[in-house]
Backbone as JSON, one array per atom type, in Angstrom:
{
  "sequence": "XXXXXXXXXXXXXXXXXXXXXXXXXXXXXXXXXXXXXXXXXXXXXXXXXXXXXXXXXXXXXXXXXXXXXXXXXXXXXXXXXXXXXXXXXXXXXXXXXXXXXXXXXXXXXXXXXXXXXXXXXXXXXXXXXXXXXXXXXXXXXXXXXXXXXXXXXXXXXXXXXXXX",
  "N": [[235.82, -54.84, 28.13], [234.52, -56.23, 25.07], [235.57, -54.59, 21.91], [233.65, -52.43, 19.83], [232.0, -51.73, 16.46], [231.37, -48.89, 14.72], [229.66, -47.94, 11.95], [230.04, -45.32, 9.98], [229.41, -42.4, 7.22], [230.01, -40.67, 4.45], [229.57, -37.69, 4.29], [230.33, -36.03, 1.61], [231.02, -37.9, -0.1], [229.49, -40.06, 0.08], [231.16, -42.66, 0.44], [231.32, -45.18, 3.32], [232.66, -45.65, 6.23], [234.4, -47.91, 8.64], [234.68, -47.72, 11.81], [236.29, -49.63, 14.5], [236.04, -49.23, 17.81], [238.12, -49.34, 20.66], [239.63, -50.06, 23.49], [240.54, -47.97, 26.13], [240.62, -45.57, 24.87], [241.32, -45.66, 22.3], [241.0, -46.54, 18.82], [240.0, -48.05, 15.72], [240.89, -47.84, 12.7], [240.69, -49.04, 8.79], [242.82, -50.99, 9.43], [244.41, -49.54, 10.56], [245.8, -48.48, 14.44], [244.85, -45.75, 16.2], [244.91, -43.48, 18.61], [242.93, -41.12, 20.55], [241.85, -38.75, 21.99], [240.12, -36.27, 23.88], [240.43, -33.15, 24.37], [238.89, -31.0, 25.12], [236.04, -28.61, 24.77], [234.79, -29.73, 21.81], [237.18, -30.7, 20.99], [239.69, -32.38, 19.7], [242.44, -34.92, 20.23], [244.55, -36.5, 18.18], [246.81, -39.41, 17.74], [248.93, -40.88, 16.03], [251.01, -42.38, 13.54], [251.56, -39.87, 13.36], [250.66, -36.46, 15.43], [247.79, -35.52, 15.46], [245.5, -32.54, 15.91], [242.21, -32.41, 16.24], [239.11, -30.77, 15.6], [235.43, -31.09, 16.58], [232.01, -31.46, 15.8], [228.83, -32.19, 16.66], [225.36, -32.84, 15.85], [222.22, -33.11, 15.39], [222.46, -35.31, 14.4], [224.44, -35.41, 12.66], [228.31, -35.67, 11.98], [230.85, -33.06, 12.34], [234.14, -32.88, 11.68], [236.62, -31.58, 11.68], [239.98, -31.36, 10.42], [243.52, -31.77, 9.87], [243.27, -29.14, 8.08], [240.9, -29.76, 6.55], [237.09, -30.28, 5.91], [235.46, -32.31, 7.21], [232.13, -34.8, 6.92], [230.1, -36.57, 8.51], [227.62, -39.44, 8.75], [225.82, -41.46, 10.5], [224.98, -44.46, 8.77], [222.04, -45.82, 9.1], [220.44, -44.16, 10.64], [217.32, -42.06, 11.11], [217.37, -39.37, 10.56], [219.66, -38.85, 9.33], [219.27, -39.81, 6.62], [217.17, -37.68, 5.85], [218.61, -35.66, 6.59], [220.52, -35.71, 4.04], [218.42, -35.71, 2.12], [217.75, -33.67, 2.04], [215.31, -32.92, 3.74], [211.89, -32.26, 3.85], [209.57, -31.52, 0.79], [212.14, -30.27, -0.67], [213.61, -28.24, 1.49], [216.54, -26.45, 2.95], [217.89, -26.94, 5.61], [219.64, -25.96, 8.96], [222.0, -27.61, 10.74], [223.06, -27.17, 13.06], [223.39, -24.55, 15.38], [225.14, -21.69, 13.72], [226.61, -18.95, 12.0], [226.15, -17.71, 9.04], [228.15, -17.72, 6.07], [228.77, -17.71, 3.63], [226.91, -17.34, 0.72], [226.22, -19.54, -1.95], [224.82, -19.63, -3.78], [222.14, -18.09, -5.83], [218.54, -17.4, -5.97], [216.47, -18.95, -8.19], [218.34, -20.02, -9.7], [220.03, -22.89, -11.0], [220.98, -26.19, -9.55], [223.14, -29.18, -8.42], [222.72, -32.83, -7.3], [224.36, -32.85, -4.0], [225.91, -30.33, -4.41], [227.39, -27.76, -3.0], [225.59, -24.9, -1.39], [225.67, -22.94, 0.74], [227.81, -21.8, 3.01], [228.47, -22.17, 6.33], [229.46, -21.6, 9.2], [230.88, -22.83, 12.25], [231.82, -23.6, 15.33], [234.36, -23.21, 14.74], [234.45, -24.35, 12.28], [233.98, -24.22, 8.77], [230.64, -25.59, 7.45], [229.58, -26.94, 4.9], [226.06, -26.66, 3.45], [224.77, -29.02, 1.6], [222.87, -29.66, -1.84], [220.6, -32.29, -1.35], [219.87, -32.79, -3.9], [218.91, -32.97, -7.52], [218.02, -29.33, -8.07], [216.23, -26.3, -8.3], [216.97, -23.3, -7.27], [214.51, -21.51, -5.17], [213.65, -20.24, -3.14], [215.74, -17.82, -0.66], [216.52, -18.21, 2.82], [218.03, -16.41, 4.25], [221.4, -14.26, 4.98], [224.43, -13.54, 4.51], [226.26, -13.44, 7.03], [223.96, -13.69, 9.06], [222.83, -15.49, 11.89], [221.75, -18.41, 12.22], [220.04, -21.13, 13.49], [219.65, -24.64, 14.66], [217.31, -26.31, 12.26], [215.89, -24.66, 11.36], [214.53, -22.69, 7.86], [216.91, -22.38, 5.7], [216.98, -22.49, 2.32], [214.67, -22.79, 0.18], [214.5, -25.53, -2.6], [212.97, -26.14, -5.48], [212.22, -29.16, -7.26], [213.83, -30.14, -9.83], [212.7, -29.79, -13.22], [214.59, -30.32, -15.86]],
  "CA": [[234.76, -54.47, 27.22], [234.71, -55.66, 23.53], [235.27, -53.69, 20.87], [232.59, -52.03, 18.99], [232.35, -51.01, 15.45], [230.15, -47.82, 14.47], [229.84, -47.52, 10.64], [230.23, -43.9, 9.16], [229.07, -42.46, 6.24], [230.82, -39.62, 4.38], [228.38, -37.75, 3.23], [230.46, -36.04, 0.39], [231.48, -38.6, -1.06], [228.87, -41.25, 0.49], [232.11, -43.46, 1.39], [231.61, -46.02, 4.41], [234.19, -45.99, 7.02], [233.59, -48.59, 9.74], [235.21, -47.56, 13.28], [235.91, -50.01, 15.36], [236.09, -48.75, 19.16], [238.72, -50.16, 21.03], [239.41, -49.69, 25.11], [241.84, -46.7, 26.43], [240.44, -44.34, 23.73], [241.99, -46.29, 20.73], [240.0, -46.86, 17.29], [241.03, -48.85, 14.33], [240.33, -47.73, 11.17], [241.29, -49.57, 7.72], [243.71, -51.69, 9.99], [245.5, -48.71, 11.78], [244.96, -47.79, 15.23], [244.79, -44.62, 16.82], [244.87, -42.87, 20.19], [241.67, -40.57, 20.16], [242.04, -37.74, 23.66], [239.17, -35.56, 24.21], [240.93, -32.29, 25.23], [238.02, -30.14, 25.44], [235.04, -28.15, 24.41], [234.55, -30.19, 20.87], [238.98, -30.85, 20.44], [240.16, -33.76, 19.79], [244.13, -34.93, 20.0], [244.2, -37.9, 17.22], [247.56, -39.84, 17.95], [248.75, -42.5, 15.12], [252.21, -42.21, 13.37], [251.86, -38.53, 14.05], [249.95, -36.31, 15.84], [247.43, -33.93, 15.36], [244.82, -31.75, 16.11], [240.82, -32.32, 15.38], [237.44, -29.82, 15.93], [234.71, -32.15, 16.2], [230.93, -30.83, 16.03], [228.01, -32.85, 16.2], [223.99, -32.12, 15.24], [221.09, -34.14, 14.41], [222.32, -37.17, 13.35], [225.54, -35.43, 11.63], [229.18, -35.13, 12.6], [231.91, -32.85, 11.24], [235.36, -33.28, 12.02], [237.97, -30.9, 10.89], [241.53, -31.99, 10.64], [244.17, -30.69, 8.72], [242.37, -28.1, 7.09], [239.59, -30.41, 5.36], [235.84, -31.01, 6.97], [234.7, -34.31, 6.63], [230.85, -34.32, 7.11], [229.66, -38.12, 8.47], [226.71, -39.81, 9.08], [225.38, -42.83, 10.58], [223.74, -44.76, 7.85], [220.85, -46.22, 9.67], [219.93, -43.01, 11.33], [216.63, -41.41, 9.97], [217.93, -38.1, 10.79], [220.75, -38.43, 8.44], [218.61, -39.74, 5.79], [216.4, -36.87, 5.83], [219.37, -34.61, 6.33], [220.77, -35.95, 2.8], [217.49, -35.63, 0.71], [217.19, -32.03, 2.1], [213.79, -32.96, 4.18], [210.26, -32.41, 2.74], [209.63, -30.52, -0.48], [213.56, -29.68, -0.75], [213.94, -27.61, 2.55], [217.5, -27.12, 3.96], [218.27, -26.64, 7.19], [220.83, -25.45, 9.14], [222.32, -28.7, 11.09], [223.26, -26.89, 14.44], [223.78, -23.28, 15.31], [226.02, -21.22, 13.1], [226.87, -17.79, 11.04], [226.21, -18.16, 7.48], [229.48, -17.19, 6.39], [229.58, -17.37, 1.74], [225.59, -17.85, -0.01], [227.14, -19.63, -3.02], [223.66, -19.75, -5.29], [221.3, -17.15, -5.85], [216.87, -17.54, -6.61], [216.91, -19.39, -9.66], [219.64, -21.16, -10.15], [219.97, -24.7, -11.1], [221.47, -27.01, -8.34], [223.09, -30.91, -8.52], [222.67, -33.1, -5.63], [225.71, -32.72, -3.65], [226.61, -28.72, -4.36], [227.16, -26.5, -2.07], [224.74, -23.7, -1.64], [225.74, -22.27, 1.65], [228.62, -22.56, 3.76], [227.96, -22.28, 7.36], [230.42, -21.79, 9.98], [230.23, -23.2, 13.65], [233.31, -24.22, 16.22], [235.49, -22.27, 13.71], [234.55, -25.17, 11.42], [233.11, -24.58, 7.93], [230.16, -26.5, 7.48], [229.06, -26.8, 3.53], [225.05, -27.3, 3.34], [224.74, -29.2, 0.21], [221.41, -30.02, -2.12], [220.21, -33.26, -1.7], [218.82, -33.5, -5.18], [218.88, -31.69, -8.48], [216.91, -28.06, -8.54], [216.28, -25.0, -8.24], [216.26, -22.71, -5.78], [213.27, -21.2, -5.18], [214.01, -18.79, -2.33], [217.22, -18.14, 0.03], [215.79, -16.77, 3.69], [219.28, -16.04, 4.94], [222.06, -13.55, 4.25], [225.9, -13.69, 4.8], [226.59, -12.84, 8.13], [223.12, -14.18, 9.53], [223.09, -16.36, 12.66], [221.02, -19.16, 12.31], [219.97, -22.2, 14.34], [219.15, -25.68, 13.54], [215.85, -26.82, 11.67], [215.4, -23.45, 10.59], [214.84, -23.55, 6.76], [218.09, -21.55, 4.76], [216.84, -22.7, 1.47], [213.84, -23.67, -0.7], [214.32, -25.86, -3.54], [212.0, -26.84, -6.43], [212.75, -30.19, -8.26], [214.48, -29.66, -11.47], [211.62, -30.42, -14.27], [214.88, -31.15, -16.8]],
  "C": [[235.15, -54.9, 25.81], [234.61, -55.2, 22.79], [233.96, -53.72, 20.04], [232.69, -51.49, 17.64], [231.06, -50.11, 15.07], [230.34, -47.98, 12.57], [229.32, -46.17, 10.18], [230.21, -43.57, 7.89], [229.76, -41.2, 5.71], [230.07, -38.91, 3.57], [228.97, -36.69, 1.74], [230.51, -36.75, -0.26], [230.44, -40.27, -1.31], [229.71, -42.27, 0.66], [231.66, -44.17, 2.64], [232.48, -45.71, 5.17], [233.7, -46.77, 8.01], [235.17, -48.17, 10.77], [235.12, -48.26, 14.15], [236.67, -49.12, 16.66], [237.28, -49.64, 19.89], [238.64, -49.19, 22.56], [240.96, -48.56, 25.17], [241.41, -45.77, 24.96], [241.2, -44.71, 22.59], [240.79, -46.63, 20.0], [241.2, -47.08, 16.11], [240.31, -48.57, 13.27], [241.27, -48.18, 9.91], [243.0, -49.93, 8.16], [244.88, -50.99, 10.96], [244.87, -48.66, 12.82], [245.57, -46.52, 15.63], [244.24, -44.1, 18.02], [244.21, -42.16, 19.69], [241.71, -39.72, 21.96], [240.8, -36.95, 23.42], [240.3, -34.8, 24.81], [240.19, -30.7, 26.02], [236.64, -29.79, 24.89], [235.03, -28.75, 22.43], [236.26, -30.18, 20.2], [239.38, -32.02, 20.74], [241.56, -34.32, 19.43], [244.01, -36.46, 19.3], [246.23, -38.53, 17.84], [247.8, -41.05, 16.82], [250.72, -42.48, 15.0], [252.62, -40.26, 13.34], [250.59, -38.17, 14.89], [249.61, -35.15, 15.43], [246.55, -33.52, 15.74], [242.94, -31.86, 15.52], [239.65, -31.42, 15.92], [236.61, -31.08, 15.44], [232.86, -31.21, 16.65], [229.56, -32.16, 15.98], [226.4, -32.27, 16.9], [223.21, -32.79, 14.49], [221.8, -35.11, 13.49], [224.2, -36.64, 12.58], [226.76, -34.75, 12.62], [230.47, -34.91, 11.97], [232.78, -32.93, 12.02], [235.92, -32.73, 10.94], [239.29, -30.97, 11.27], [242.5, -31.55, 9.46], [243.57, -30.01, 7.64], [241.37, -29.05, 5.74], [238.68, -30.52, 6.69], [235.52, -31.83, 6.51], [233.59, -33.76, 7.73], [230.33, -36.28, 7.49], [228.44, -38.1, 9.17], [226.32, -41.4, 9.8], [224.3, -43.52, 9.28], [222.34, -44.7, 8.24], [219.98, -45.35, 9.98], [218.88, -42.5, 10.1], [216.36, -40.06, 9.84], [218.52, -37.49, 9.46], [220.13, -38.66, 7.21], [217.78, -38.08, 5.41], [217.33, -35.37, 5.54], [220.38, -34.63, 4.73], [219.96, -35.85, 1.88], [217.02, -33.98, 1.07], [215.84, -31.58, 3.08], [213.18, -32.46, 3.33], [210.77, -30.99, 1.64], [211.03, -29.46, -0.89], [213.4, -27.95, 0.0], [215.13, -27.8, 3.12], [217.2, -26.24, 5.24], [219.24, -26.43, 7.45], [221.07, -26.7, 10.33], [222.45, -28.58, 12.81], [223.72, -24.85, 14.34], [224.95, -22.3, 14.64], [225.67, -19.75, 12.32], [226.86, -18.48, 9.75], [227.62, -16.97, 6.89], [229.72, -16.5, 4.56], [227.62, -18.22, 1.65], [226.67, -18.22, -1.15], [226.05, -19.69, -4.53], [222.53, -18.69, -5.19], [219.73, -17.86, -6.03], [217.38, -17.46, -7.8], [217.83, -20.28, -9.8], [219.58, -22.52, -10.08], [221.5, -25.28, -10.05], [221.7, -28.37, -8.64], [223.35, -31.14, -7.44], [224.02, -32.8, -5.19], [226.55, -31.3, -4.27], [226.58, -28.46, -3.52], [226.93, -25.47, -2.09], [225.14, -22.93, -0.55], [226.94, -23.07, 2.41], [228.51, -21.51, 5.26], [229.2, -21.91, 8.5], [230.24, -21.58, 11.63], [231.86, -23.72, 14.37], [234.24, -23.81, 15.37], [236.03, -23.92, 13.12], [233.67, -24.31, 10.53], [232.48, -25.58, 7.76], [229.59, -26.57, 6.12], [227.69, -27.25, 3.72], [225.1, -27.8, 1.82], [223.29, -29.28, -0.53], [221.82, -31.41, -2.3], [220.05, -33.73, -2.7], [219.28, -32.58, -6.21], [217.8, -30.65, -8.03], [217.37, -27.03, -8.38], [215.72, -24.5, -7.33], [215.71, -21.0, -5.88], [213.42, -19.98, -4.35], [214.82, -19.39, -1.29], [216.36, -17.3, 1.27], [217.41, -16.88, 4.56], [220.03, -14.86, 4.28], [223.82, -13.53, 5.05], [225.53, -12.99, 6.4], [225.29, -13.17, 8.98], [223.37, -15.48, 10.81], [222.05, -16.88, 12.93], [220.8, -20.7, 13.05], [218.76, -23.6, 13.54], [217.66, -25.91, 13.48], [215.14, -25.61, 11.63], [215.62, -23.18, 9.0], [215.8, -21.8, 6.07], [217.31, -21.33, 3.41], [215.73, -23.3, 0.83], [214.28, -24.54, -1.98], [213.28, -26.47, -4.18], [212.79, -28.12, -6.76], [212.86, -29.43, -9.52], [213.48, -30.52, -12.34], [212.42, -31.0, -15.35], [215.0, -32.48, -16.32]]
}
C-alpha cells in the first residue's frame, strides 16, 4: 500500500501538520517516524525515541489527542464540519463537539469574547476539551452549568457579534 498523507489543522493555533501514513502502523511527521498501537477504547501507545501514552477522541469533523498533559484540538482543513465548527456555526452558536460534562464556565452573559478564547471547558475520555469563540463577541446567553452533561450539537453558548 502507498503511503498516504492526511493534512491536520491545529485549531489553536491554526498550524498545519501533514501526516503521512505509512504501513505497520507507522506515521511520519516533520521527517520523524513513529509507531502508532491502538490499545483500546480511544488509547493510543505513540512509539518514537520514547514512548508514551495518548487519549484520542474524535467528533464531527474534530479530533483531540491528549499526550503529555496538553490537548491538541485538530481538524481536517477541507472538512465543512470543521469549518463551521471554527466560526461557531450560524449566528455565533457553540456546540458541544461530542458528549461530555461541562466541567469550568469561564465567561459569564455579557462579557466580551476574542476569537479563539475559551468559554467553556468540557470534559470527555478524561480529556479536557476547551470550546473556544470563533469570532469576537459577546455572549448573549450560557444554557449550561458546571457539572451539566451535554451532548453534541446542542447549543452551550449564544454569542452576539462584537459592534466594537
Amino acid at each position: 500500500m502507498a503511503p498516504r498523507t492526511v493534512t491536520l489543522r491545529d485549531a489553536r493555533t491554526d498550524r498545519e501538520l501533514q501526516v503521512e501514513l505509512l504501513d505497520d502502523g507507522q506515521v511520519r511527521v516533520g521527517g520523524r517516524v513513529y509507531h502508532v498501537r491502538h490499545e483500546g477504547d480511544g488509547v493510543v501507545r505513540i512509539t518514537g525515541d520514547t514512548t508514551t501514552t495518548a487519549w484520542v477522541a474524535n467528533a464531527n469533523g474534530v479530533r483531540w489527542i491528549h499526550v503529555d498533559g496538553e490537548v491538541y484540538e485538530f481538524t481536517q482543513p477541507s472538512s465543512a464540519t470543521a469549518a463551521k465548527r471554527r466560526t461557531g456555526g450560524p449566528h455565533g452558536l457553540l456546540t458541544a463537539p461530542m458528549p461530555a460534562t461541562v466541567r469550568r464556565l469561564l465567561v459569564g452573559a455579557g462579557d466580551r469574547v476574542t476569537a479563539g478564547q475559551s468559554l467553556i471547558i468540557l470534559e470527555a475520555m478524561k480529556m479536557e476539551l476547551p470550546v473556544r469563540a470563533g469570532a469576537n463577541g459577546i455572549v448573549r446567553t450560557i444554557h449550561c452549568r458546571e457539572g451539566d452533561l451535554v451532548q453534541p450539537g446542542v447549543t452551550l453558548i449564544d454569542l452576539d457579534p462584537d459592534p466594537a
